[in-house]
MOPAC internal coordinates of N, CA, C and O (Angstrom, degrees):
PM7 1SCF
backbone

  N    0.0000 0     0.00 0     0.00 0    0    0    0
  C    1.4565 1     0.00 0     0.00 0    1    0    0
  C    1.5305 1   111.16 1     0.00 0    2    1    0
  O    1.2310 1   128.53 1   116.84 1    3    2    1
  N    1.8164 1   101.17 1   -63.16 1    3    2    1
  C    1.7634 1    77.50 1   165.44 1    5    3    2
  C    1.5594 1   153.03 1  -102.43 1    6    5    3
  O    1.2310 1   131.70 1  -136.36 1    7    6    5
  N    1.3485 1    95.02 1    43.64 1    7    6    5
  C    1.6476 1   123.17 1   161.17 1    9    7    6
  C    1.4245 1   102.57 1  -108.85 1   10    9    7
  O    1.2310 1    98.74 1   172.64 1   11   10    9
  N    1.3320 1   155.76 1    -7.36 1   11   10    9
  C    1.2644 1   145.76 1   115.31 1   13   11   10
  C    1.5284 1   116.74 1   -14.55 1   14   13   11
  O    1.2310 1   128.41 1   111.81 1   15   14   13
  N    1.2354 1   101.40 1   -68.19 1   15   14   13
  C    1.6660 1   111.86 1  -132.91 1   17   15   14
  C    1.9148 1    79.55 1   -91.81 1   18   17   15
  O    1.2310 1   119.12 1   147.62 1   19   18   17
  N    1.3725 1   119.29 1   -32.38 1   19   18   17
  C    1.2729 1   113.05 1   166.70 1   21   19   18
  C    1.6533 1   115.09 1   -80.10 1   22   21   19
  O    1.2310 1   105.77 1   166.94 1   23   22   21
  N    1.0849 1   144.00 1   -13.06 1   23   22   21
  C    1.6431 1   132.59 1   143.46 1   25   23   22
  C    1.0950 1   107.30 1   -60.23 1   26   25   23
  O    1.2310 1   105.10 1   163.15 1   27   26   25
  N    1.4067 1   145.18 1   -16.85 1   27   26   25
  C    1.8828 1   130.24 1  -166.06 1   29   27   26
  C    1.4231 1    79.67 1  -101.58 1   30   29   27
  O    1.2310 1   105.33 1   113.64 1   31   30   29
  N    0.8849 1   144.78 1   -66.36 1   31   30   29
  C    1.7977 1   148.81 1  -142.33 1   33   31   30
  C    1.9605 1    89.51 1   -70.90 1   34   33   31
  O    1.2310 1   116.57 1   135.60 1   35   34   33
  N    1.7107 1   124.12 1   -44.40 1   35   34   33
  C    1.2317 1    83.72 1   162.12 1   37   35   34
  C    1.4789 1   151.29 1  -114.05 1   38   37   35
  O    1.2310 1   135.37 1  -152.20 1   39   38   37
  N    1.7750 1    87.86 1    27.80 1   39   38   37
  C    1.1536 1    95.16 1   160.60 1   41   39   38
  C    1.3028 1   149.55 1   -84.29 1   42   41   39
  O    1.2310 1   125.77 1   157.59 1   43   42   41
  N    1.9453 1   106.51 1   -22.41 1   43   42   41
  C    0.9376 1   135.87 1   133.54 1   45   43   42
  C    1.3817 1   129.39 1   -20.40 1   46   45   43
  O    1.2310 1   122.82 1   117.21 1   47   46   45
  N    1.7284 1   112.20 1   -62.79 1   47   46   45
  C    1.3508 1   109.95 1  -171.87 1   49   47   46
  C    1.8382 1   103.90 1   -80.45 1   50   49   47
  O    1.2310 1   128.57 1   174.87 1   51   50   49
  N    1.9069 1   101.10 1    -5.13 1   51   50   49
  C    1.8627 1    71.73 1  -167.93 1   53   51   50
  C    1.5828 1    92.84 1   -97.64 1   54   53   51
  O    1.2310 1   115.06 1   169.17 1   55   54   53
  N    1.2224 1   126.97 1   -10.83 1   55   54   53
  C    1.4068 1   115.29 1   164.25 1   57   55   54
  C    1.3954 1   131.96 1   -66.75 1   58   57   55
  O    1.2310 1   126.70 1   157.56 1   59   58   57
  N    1.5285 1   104.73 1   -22.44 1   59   58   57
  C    1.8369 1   110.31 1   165.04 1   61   59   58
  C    1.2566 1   102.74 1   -73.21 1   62   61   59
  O    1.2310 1   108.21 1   139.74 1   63   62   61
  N    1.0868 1   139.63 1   -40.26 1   63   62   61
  C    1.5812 1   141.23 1  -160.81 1   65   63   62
  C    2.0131 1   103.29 1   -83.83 1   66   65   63
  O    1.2310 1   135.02 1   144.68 1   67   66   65
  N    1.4805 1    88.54 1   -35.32 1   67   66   65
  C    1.8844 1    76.49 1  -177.45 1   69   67   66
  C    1.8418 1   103.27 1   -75.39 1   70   69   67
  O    1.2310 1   127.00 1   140.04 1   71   70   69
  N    1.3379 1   104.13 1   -39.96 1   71   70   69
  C    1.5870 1   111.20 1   161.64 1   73   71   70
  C    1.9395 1   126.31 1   -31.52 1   74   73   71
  O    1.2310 1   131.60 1   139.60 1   75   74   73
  N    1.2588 1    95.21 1   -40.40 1   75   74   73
  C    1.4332 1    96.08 1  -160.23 1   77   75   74
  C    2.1291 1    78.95 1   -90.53 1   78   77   75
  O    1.2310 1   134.00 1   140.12 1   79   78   77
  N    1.2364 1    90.54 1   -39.88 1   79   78   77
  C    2.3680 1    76.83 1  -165.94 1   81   79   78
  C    1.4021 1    96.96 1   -54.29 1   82   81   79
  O    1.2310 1   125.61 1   151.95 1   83   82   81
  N    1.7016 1   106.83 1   -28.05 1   83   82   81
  C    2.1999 1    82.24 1  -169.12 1   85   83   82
  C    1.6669 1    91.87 1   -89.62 1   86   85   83
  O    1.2310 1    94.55 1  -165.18 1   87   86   85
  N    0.9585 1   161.85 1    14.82 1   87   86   85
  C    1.2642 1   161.39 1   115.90 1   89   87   86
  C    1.4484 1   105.15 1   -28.09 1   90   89   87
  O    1.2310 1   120.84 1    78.60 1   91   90   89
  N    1.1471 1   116.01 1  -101.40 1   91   90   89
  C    1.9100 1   128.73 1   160.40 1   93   91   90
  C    1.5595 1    94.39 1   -13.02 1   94   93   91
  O    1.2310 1   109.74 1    96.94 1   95   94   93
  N    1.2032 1   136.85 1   -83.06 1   95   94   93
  C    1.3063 1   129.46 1  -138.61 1   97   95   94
  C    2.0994 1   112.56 1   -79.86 1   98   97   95
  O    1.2310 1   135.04 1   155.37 1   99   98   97
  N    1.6698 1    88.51 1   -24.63 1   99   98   97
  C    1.7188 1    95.12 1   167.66 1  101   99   98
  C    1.3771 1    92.60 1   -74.10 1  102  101   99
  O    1.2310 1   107.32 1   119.42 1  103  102  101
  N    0.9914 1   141.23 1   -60.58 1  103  102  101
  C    1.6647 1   143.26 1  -159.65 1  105  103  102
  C    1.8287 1   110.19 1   -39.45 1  106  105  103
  O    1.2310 1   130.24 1   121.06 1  107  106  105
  N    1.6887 1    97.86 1   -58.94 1  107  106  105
  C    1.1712 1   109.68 1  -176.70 1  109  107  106
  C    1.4149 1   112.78 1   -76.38 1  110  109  107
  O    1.2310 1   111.97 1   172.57 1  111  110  109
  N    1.2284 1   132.74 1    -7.43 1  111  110  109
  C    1.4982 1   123.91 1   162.48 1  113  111  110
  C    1.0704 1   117.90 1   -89.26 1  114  113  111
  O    1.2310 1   115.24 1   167.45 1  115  114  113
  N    1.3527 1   126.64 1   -12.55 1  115  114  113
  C    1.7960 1   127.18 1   169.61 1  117  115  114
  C    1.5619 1    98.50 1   -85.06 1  118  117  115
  O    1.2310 1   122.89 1   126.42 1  119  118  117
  N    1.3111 1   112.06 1   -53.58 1  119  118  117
  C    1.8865 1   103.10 1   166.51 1  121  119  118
  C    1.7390 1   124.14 1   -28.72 1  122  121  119
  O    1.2310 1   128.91 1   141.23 1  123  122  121
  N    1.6456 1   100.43 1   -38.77 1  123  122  121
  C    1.6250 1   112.08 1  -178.95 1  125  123  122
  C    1.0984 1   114.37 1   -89.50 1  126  125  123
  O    1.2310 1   124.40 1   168.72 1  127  126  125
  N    1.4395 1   109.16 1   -11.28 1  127  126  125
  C    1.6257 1    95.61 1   161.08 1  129  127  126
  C    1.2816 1   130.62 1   -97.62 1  130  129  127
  O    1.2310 1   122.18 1   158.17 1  131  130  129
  N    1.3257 1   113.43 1   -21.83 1  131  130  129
  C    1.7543 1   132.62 1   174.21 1  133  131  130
  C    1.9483 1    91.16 1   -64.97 1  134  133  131
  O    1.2310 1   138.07 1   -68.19 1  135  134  133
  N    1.9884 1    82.58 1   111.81 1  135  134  133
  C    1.7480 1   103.58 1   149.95 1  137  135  134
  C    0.4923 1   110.24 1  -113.77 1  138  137  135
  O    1.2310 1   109.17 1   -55.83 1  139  138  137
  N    1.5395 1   137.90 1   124.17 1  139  138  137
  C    1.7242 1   154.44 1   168.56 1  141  139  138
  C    1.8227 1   104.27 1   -77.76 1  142  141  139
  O    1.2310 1   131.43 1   -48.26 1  143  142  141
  N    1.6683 1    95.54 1   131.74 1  143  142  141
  C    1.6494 1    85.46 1   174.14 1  145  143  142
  C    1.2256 1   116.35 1   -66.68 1  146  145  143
  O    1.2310 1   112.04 1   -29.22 1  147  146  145
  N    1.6092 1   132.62 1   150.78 1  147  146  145
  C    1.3748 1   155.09 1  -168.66 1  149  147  146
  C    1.9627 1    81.98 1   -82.02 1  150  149  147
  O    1.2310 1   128.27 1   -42.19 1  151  150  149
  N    1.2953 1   101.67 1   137.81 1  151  150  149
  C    1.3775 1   123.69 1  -179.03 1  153  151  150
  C    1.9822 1    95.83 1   -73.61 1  154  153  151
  O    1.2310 1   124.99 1     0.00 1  155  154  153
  N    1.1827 1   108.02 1   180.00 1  155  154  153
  C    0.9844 1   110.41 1  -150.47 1  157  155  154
  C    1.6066 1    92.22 1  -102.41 1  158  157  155
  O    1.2310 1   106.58 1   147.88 1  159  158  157
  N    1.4926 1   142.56 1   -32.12 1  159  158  157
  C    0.8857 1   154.58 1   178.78 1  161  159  158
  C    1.2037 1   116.36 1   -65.10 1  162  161  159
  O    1.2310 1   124.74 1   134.81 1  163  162  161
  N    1.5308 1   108.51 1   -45.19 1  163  162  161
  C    1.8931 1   120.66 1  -174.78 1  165  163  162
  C    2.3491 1    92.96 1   -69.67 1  166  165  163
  O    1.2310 1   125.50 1   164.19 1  167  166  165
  N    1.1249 1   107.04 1   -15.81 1  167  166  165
  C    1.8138 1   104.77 1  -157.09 1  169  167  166
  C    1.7492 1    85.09 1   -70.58 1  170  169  167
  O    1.2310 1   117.57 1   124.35 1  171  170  169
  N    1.4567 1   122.24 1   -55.65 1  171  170  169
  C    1.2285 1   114.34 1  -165.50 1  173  171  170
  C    1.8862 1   117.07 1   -71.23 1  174  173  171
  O    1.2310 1   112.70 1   178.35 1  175  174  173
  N    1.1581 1   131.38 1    -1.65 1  175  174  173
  C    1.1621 1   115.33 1  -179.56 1  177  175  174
  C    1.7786 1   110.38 1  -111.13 1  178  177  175
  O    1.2310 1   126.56 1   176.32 1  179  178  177
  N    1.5996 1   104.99 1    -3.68 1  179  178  177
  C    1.7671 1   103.87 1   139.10 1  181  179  178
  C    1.1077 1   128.44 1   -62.78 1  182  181  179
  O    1.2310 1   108.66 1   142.44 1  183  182  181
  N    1.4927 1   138.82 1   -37.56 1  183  182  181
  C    1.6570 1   139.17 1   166.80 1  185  183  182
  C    1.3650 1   103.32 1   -35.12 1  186  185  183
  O    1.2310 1   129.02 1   130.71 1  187  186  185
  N    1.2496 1   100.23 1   -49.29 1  187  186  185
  C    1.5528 1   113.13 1  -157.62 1  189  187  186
  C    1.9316 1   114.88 1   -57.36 1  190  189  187
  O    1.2310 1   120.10 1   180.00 1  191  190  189

């Protein structure tokens, strides 16, 4: 019984945990694609 109830608890926790990295890892590839325009102030001291 409790080698049961300890295989569900970690199977449980490793399916929330693989859940949350492909969460995290879709998240962070839409993060890598979002370019925000450069403000207008930061444009002139690249010429430079």
């Amino acid at each position: 019984m409790n080698n049961l109830f300890r295989t569900l608890l970690i199977k449980l926790t490793s399916n929330i945990c693989e859940r949350m990295a492909l969460r995290v890892s879709a998240s962070a590839c839409g993060w890598g694609l979002y370019q925000p325009e450069e403000p207008k102030c930061l444009r002139d001291i690249k010429k430079h």
